[in-house]
C-alpha angles and dihedrals in degrees: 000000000000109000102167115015090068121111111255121217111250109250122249108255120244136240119194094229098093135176109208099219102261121109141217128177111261132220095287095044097260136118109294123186125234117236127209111252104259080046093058094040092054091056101044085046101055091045102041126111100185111240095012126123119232129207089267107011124067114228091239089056096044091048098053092045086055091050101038086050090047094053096050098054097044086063098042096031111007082159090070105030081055093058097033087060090038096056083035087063100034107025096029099031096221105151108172087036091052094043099042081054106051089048092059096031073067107045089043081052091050094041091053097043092244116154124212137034114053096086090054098043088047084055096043095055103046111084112144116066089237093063107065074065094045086051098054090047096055090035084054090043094062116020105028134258092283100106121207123226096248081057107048084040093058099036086055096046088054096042082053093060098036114036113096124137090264086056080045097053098045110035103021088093131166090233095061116091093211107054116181090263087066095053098048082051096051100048104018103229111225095220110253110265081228103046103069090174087051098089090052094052095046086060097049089052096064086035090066092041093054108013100027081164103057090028100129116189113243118278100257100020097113099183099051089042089048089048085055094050091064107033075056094061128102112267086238103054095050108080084049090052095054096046099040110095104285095030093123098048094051079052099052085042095053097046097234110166127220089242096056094041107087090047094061094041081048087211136073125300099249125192089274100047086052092047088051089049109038094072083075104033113108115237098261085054089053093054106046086058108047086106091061094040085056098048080038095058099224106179126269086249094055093039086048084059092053097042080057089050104044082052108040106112100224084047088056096042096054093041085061092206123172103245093234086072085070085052087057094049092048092061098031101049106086083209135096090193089080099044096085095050087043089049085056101035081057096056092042088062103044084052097119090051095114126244094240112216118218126015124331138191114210107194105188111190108227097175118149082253087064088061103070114095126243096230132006103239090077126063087207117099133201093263083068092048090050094048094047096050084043098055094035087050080051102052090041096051125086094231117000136171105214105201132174117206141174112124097351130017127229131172121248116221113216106179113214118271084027132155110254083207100049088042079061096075090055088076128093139193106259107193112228137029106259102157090148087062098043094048096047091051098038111043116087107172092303113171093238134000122221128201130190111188148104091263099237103133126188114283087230089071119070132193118008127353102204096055101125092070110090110252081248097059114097103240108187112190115201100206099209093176105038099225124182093252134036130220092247151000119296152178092063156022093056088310117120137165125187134179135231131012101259141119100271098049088057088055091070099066091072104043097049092047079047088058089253119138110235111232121192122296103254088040 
């Protein structure tokens, strides 16, 4: 009998999202299955707006599942916790998710004795010189002022990194409750050997915490003296000195922000006020103010300048937006003149979503549970998300089928050539979660099958939803919600869930379907 000279089947690859066999019922009262607990975490993580209520999941509970998730593995695998809070702040962009966190991922480690780690991981996750200050504020909150040594070590290490007079200008409020004085005081910053201004700075800092009216900007440091300069002219003087020639370019140097600026004009941004700031405005700031640009008047030059820069792909790759943000200022913006540049600022962030080969089934979930928003602070929902990365998975695919279910299931049309925002209007709100129902009646010997969903599929339904694709077809699952159970199995046997909507997500497609195990994103 051969043993050995016998052609072995090729292994199924492997995804790091994994259920562990055992079932719940899930929110709709079907089967839901069970993830390990990184799995689980990864998904939470990449979903979760801190504070904020989903369709099924309070904000409290959901809370409270992130962080206990978060304590346990900090204690059994703080190596992979670190890196999974570090990629959630700089791949994901997550920034509440990533500092909540890091600040439990170092109270489970103290309260365990564990030394290592919390220092790095508080350093790893604050990135934006507001946040040191964001950190102390939710540590405070809920562990009291005393700060632990593993605290004051990573906020000055990262006050070390971010503080500079621009950071100074534009985050060192007076709304916040931890200025940059405070957190000087707290942790006690040594100065950065290679950063000689950096004392100076340190020290104006807490002078205009404690003296704002003696604070003097350090000698040499010509944007905060220039800063100075202006908050120091009459009221009255100042709306002459922005729109006089050269107006734009005393702003820029003085570091004066969009956002301050009305208060220190004390009257209403006009057509030319924004013409004078938005040379020095970055490209997230642009967009999120077409709609005032527009109500201000600001001229079709100067309009013709922002629509190049809001679409300008190494603009849009530095401003790190989520492409649905191009969705909101689409239907928030009165104008026609911006529809074009958001059309291709659009595109240029959605860049790293693959060009499947052979034929794809796009199944979008369109349920009435896809429809609540993931912060508050953005009138989009998940069911936009979903249709944005499906039609854009559609365009970008040799041969793709586009379908909306909930309920019911209907195909969705996208012409060649076609616009992905105005592809977007073509989608409805269908009621329930059938996706037993959508993927029996729409899959027709496709070469992989892709969901984007919350996974909470209809109670009627049980076992696994997907089980009219054949085990050999490849089935990827996008979570957008980051529930506690899945719709099927996953992590293996063509069966593959992933989080989020980013870059490195998208990059898995083609590895797996290459016989390549997925690792996790920051790995």
């Amino acid at each position: 009998m051969s043993r050995f000279n016998v052609r072995k089947a090729k292994a199924s690859p492997l995804s790091p999202v994994r259920t562990t066999g055992r079932t719940v019922a899930n929110h709709q009262g079907g089967t839901g299955f069970l993830r390990d607990e990184k799995s689980e975490l990864f998904l939470l993580a990449v979903a979760n707006m801190v504070g904020q209520d989903t369709f099924y999941e309070r904000g409290g509970a959901r809370d409270d599942r992130f962080t206990a998730l978060v304590r346990r593995l900090a204690v059994s695998d703080p190596e992979w916790t670190l890196g999974l809070l570090r990629w959630l702040r700089t791949g994901a962009f997550m920034r509440t998710a990533a500092l909540v966190g890091a600040a439990e991922f170092t109270r489970a480690r103290l309260d365990a004795e564990a030394p290592g780690h919390s220092r790095q991981v508080i350093d790893a996750v604050l990135q934006r010189p507001d946040e040191p200050g964001e950190f102390l504020a939710y540590w405070t909150s809920r562990y009291g002022r005393r700060l632990p040594q593993p605290v004051k070590r990573g906020v000055a290490d990262a006050t070390r990194r971010l503080y500079n007079g621009r950071a100074l200008l534009k985050y060192d409020t007076t709304g916040k409750a931890y200025r940059f004085g405070d957190v000087l005081e707290l942790t006690h910053p040594t100065p950065h050997a290679e950063k000689p201004w950096q004392g100076a700075l340190f020290k104006y800092a807490l002078d205009r915490r404690h003296r704002p009216d003696e604070a003097v900007p350090p000698v040499g440091d010509a944007l905060l003296t220039a800063n100075r300069a202006l908050l120091d002219l009459p009221v009255e003087q100042r709306r002459a000195v922005v729109t006089a020639e050269g107006g734009a370019e005393r702003l820029a140097a003085a570091g004066l922000t969009w956002e301050a600026l009305a208060g220190w004009l004390q009257g209403p941004l006009d057509a030319a006020v924004w013409e004078a700031v938005i040379p020095s405005m970055g490209p997230m700031a642009l967009v999120r103010n077409l709609r005032n640009f527009d109500q201000a008047g600001v001229s079709d030059e100067v309009a013709a300048e922002v629509a190049r820069r809001i679409s300008d792909p190494d603009e849009v790759a530095r401003s790190r937006q989520f492409p649905f943000r191009y969705l909101a200022a689409h239907r928030n913006a009165p104008s026609l003149r911006w529809g074009h540049a958001l059309e291709r600022a659009l595109a240029h962030s959605l860049s790293n979503v693959p060009a499947l080969p052979g034929r794809t089934l796009i199944l979008v979930d369109r349920s009435g549970s896809m429809f609540d928003r993931p912060s508050a602070q953005t009138q989009l929902n998940r069911a936009d998300s979903a249709a944005i990365f499906g039609t854009a998975l559609k365009v970008r695919a040799e041969r793709a089928d586009l379908v909306e279910f909930g309920s019911s299931s209907q195909p969705v049309e996208v012409r060649r050539g076609e616009s992905v925002l105005k592809v977007l209007d073509r989608f409805h709100n269908l009621g329930g979660t059938d996706t037993a129902g959508a993927v029996t009646r729409h899959y027709a010997r496709h070469d992989r099958v892709v969901v984007i969903t919350d996974e909470q599929a209809y109670g009627s339904w049980g076992g696994d939803p997907l089980a009219a694709v054949p085990a050999e077809v490849p089935v990827y699952t996008w979570n957008l919600a980051g529930y506690a159970a899945g719709h099927a199995p996953s992590g293996a046997a063509a069966r593959h869930t992933f989080g989020g909507l980013g870059d490195s997500a998208f990059r898995l497609i083609p590895m797996l379907e290459a016989g390549r195990d997925a690792d996790w994103p920051w790995k």
